[in-house]
Structures are given as structure tokens and as C-alpha cells.
Backbone as CSV, one residue per row, in Angstrom:
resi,resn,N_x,N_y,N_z,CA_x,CA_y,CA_z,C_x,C_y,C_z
1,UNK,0.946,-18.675,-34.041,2.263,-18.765,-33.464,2.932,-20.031,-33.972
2,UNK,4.441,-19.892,-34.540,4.588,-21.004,-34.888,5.636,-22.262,-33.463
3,UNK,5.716,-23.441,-34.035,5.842,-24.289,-32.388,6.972,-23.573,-32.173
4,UNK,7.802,-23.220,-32.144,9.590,-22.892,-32.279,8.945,-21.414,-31.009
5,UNK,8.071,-20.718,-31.736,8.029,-19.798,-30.483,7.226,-19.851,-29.513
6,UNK,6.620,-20.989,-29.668,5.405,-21.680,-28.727,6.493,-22.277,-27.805
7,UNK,7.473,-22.925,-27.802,8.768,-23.678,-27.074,9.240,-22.372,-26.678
8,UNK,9.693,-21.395,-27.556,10.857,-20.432,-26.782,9.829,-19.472,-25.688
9,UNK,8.565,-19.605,-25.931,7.859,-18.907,-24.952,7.846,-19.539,-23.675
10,UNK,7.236,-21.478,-23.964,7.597,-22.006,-22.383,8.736,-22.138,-21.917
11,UNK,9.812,-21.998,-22.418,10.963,-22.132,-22.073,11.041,-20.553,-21.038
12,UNK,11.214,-19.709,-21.600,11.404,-18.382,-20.720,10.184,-18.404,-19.484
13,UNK,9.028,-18.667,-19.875,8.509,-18.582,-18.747,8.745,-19.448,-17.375
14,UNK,9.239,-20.993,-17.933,9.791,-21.932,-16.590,10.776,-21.417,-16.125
15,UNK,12.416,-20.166,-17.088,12.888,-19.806,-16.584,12.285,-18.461,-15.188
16,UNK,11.598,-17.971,-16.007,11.385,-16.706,-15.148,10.152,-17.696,-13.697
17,UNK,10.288,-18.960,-14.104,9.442,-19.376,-12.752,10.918,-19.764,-11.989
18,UNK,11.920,-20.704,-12.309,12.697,-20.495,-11.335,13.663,-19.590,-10.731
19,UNK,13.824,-18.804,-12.037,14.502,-17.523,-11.343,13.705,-16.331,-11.875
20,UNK,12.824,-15.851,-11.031,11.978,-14.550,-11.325,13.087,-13.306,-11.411
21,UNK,12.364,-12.810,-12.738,13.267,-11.556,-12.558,13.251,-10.599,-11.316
22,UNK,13.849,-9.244,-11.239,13.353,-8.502,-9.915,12.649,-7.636,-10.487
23,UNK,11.596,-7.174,-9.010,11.175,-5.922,-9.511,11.240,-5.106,-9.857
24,UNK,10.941,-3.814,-10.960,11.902,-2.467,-11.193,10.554,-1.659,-11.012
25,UNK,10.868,-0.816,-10.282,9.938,0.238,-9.772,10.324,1.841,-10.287
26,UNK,9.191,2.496,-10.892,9.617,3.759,-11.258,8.518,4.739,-12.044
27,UNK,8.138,5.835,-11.252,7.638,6.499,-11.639,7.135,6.649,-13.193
28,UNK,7.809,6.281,-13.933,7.202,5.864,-15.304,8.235,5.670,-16.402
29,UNK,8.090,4.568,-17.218,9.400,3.672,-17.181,9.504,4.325,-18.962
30,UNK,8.812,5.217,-19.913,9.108,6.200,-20.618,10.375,6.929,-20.726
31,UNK,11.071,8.074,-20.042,10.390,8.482,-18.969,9.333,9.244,-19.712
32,UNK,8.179,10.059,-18.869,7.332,10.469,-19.331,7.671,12.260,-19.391
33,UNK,8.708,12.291,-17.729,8.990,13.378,-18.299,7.845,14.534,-17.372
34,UNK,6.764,14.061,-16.543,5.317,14.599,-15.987,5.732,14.699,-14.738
35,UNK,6.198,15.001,-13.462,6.590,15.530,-12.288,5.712,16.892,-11.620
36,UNK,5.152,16.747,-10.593,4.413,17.677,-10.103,4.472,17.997,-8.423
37,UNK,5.576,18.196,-7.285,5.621,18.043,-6.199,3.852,18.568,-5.196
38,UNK,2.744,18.849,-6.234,1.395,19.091,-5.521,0.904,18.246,-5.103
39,UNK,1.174,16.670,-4.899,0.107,15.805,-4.329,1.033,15.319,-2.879
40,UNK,2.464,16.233,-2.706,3.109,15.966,-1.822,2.597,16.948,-0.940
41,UNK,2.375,18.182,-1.257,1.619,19.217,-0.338,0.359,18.588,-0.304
42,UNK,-0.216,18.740,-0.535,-1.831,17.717,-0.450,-1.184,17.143,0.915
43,UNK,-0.499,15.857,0.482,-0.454,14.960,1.922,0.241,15.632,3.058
44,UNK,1.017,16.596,3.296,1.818,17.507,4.200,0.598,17.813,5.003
45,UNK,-0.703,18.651,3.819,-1.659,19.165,3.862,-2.496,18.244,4.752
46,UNK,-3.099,17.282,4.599,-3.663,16.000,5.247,-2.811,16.009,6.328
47,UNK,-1.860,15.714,6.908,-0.948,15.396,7.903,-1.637,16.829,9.181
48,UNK,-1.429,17.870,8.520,-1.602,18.505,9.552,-2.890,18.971,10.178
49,UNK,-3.779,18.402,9.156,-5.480,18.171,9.309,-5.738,17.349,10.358
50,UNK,-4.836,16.097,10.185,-5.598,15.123,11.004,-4.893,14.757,12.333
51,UNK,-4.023,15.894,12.358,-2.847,16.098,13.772,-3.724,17.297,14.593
52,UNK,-4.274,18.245,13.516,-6.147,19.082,14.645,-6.658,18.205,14.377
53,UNK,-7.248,17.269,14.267,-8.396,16.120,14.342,-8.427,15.581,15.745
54,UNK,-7.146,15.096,15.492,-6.378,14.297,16.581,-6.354,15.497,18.314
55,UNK,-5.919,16.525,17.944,-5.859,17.245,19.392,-7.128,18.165,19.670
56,UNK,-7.868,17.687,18.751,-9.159,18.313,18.578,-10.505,17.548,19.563
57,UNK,-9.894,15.991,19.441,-10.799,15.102,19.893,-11.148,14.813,20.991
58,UNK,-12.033,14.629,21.543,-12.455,14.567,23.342,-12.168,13.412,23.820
59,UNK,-11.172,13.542,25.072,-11.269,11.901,25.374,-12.407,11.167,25.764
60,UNK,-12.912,10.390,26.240,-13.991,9.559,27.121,-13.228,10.026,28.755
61,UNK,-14.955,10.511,29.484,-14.461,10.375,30.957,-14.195,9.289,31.304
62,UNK,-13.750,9.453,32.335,-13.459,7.914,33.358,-15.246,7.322,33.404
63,UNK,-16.088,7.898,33.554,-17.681,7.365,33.183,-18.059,7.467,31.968
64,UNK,-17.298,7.320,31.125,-18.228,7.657,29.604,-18.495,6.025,29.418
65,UNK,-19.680,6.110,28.524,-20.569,4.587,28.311,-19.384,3.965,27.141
66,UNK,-19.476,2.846,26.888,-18.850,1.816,26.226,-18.983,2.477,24.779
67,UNK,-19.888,3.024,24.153,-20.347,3.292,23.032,-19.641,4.696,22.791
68,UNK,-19.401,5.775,23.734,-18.559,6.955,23.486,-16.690,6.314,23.599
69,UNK,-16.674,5.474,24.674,-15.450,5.331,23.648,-14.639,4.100,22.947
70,UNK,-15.661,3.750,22.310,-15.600,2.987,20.690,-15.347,4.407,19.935
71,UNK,-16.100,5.141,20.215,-16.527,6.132,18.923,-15.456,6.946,19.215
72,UNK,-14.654,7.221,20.353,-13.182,7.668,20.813,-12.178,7.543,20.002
73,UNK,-11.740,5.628,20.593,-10.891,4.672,19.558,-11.272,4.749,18.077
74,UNK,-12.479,4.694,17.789,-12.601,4.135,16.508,-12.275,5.572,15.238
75,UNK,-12.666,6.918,15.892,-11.764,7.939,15.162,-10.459,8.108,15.324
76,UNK,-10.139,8.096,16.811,-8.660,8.315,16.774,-7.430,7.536,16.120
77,UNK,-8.043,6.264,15.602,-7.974,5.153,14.983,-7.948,5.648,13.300
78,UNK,-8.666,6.076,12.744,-8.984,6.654,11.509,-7.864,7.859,10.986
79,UNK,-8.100,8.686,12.286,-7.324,9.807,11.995,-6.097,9.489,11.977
80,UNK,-5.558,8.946,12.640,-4.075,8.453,12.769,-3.679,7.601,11.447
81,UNK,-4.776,6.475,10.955,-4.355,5.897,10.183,-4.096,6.880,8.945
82,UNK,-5.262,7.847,8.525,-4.894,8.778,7.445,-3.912,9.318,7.822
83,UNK,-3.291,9.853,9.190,-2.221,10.821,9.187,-0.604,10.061,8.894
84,UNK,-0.680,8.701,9.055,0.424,7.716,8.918,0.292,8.001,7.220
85,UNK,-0.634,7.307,7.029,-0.480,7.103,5.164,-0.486,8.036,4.278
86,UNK,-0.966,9.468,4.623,-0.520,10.767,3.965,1.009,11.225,4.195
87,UNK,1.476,10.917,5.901,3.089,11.010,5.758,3.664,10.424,4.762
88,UNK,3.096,8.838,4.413,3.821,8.273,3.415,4.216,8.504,2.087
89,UNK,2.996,8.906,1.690,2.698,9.610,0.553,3.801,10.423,0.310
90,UNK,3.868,11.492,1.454,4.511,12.597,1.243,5.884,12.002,0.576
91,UNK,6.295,11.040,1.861,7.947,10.463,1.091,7.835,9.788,0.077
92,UNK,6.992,9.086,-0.473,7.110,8.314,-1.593,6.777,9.427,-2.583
93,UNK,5.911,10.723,-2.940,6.195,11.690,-4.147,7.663,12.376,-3.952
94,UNK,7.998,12.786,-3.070,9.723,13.194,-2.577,10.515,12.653,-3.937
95,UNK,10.680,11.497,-2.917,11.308,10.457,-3.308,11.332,10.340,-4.883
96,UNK,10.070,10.025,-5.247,10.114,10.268,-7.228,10.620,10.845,-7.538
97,UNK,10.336,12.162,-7.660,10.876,13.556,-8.057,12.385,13.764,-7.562
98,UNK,12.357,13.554,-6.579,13.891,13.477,-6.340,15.268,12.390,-7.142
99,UNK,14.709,11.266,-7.041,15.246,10.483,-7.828,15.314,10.185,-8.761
100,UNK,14.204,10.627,-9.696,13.639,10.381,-11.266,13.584,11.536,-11.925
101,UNK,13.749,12.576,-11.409,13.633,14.148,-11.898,14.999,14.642,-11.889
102,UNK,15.361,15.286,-10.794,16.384,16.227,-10.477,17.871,14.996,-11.083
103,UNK,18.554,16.309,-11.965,19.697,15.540,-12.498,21.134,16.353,-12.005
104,UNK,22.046,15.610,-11.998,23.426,16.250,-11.345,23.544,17.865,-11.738
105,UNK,23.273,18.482,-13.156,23.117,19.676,-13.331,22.110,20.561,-12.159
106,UNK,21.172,19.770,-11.798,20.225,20.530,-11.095,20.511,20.562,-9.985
107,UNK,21.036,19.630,-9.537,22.116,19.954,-7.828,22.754,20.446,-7.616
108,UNK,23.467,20.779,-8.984,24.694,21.555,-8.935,23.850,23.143,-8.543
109,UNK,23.107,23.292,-9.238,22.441,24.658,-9.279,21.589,24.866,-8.017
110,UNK,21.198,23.513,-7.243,20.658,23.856,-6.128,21.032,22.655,-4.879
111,UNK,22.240,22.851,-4.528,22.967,21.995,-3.529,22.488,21.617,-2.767
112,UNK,21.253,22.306,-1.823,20.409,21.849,-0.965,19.275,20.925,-1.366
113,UNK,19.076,20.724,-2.298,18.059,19.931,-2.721,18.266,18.338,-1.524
114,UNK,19.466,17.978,-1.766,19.920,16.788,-0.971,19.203,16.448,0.443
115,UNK,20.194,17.365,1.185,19.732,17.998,2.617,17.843,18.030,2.419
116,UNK,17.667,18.940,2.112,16.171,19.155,2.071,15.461,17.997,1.824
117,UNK,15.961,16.813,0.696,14.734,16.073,0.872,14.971,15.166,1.940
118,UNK,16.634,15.127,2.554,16.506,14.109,3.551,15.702,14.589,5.042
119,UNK,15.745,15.938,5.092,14.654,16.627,6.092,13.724,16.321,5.915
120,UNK,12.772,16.683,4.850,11.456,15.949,4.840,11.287,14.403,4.653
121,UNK,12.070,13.462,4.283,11.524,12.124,4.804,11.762,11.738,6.209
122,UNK,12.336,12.789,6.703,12.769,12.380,8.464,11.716,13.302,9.081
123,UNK,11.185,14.221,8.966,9.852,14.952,9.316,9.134,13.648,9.199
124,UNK,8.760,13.652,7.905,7.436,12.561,7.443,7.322,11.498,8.682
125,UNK,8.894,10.691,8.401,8.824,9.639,9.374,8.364,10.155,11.093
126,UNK,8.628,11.021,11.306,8.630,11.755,12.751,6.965,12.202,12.851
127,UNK,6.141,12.554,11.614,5.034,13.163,11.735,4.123,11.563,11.903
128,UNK,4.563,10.090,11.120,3.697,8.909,11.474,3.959,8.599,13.018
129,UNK,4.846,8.632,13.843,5.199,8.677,15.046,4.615,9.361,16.046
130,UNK,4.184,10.963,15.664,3.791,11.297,17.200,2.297,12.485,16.245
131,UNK,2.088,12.744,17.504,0.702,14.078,17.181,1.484,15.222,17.673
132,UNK,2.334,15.978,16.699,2.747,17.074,17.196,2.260,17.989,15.666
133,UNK,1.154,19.255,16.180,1.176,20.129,15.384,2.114,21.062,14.387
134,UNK,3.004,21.377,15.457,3.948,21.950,15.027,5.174,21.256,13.843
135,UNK,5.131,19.877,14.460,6.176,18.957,13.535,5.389,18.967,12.301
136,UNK,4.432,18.901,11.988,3.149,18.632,11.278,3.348,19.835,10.046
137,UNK,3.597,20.837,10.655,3.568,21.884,9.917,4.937,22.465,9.406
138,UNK,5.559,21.961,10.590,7.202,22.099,9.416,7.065,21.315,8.188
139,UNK,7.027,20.103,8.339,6.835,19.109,6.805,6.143,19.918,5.998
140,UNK,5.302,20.707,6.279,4.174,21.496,5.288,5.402,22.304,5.028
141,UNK,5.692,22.801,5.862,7.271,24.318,5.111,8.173,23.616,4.091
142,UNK,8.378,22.532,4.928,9.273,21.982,4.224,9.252,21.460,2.716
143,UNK,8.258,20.619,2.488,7.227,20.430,1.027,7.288,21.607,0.620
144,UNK,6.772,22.526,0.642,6.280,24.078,0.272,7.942,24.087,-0.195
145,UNK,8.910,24.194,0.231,10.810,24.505,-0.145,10.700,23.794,-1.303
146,UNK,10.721,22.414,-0.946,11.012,21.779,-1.979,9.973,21.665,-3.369
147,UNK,8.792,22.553,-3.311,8.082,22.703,-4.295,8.540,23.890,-5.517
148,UNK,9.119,24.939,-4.566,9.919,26.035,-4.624,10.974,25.626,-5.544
149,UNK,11.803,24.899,-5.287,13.138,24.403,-6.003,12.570,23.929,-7.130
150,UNK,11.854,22.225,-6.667,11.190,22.268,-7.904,11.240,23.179,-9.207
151,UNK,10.269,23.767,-9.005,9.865,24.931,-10.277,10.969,25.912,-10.459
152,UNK,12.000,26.337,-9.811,12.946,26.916,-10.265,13.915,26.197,-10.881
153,UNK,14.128,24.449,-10.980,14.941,24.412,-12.097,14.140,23.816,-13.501
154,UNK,12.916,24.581,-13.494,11.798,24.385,-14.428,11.872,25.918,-15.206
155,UNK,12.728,26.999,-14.766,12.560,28.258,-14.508,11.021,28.932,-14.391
156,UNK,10.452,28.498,-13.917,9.028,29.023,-13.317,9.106,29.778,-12.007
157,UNK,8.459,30.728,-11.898,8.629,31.106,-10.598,7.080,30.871,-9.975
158,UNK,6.974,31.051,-8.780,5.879,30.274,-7.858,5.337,31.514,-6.726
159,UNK,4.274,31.297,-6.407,3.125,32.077,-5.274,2.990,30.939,-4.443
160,UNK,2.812,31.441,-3.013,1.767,30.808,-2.542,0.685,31.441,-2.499
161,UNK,-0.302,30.514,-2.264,-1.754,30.852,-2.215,-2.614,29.899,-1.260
162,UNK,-3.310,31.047,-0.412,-4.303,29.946,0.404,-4.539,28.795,0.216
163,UNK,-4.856,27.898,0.785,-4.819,26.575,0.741,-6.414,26.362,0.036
164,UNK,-7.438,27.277,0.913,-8.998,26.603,1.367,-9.036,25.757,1.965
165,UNK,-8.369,25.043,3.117,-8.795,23.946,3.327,-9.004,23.999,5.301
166,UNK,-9.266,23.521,5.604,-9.994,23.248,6.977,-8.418,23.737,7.951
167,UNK,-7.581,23.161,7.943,-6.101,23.360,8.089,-5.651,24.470,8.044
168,UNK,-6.044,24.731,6.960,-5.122,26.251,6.474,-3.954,26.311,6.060
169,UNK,-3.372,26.927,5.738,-1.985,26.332,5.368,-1.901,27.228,3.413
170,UNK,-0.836,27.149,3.000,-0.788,27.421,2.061,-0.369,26.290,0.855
171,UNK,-0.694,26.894,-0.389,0.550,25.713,-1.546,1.281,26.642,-2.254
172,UNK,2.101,26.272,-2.973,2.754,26.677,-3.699,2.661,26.166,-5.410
173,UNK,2.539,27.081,-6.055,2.216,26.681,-7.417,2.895,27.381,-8.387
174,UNK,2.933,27.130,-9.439,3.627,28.011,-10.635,2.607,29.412,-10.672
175,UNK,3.098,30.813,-10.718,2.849,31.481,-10.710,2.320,32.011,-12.104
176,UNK,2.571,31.344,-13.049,2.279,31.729,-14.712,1.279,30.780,-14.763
């Protein structure tokens, strides 16, 4: 390296120490162009697993020993925490795809896209909040829509298909 860029290197770096640039956040800064709304069903999927986990679980009697309910708290504790951070999930893949994917042509062609994803980050948020099955499983419909759209301005058309999973539930996938 010669000194001239040995200087212009410390120079930028004391700048970027007193004024740090900002962060830029983004699905992949290419673009890459790779979008897949399946790891948002996944977490929909998780959400409504651990919302039967959750109403699945036995409380402690008013006599249960110290040790049944640790083991009470300490799942209901677990489950909740996965069911918070799979909601998240859900909005943060949304969110990508929504913002980094879908372009004004594609809204045009599917107007609801808007609406729809602001439903599912207000589900999501509503599903880290309470243990309701049912809320649980709209977000799953709802994901499942917006997986739907998805692939139709991909022109793919889509199945659902059993899930397999403890839950039940379906996904939605490209049908080809």
C-alpha cells in the first residue's frame, strides 16, 4: 500500500468514527432476485403449534409441589417465547418480500397486496400478545393469501398441500 492510501484510509476511517455512516438493511443488497414467502408459513405454522402447546398445558393445582410448577412456568415460558419470535419472523419475511420484491406493476395487478400485508403484520403483532387459536390460524390463512399472490405475479400457479406437521394446517407451494 502506498503512504497516500495508507493516510486516505485513516483519514475515512476517523471520519466514519465521528460520523458513522447509517445502517442499510436489505434482504440482499445484489439484488439477488431469490424471494420465497415459505419460511413465513413455517413461522404462521410454529405460531399455531405453540398456541396448542400453550392451551394444551396443565396448570399446577393449588397443591402441586414446587417442582411441577417450575416445569409449568418454565414451558409455558418456552412456548410463548417460540410463539413471540416465530410471529416475528412471520413480519420480518412479509415485510422483505413486500418491500424488496413486489414492484408498482405488481400492485397494480394485485391491489390488495397492500391491505393484506398490513393484516398480517397486525395478526402477527396480535398473535405475540395473546393465546388465541383461532387468531393463530387466521395469520396461517392469511400467509397462505399472500403466498398465493406471491406466485401469481411469478405466473405460477399454487396447491395446497398438507402440512405434516403436529398442527396441521396446510402450505401453499408452486404447483409445477
Amino acid at each position: 500500500m502506498k503512504p497516500w492510501q495508507a493516510l486516505l484510509d485513516r483519514l475515512s476511517q476517523s471520519v466514519d468514527t465521528l460520523v458513522p455512516p447509517p445502517a442499510a438493511y436489505a434482504h440482499c443488497d445484489i439484488p439477488c432476485g431469490i424471494y420465497d414467502p415459505h419460511e413465513a408459513q413455517i413461522g404462521a405454522l410454529t405460531v399455531v403449534r405453540m398456541v396448542q402447546l400453550l392451551n394444551e398445558l396443565p396448570a399446577p393445582g393449588p397443591d402441586a409441589k414446587p417442582e411441577e410448577r417450575h416445569t409449568f412456568v418454565s414451558k409455558a415460558a418456552r412456548y410463548t417465547a417460540v410463539k413471540e419470535q416465530h410471529a416475528e419472523k412471520v413480519k420480518h419475511e412479509i415485510r422483505v418480500i413486500w418491500g424488496d420484491y413486489f414492484t408498482p406493476d405488481m400492485v397494480k395487478a394485485f391491489p390488495q397486496v397492500h391491505e393484506l400485508v398490513f393484516k398480517i403484520l397486525k395478526q402477527a403483532s396480535k398473535a405475540r400478545q395473546e393465546v388465541n387459536l383461532l387468531g393463530a390460524q387466521e395469520l396461517l390463512a392469511s400467509v397462505q393469501e399472500f403466498a398465493e399472490v406471491f406466485w401469481k405475479t411469478k405466473n405460477v400457479a399454487t396447491k395446497k398441500i398438507p402440512s405434516h406437521q403436529k398442527p396441521g394446517g396446510e402450505l401453499v407451494y408452486p404447483a409445477a
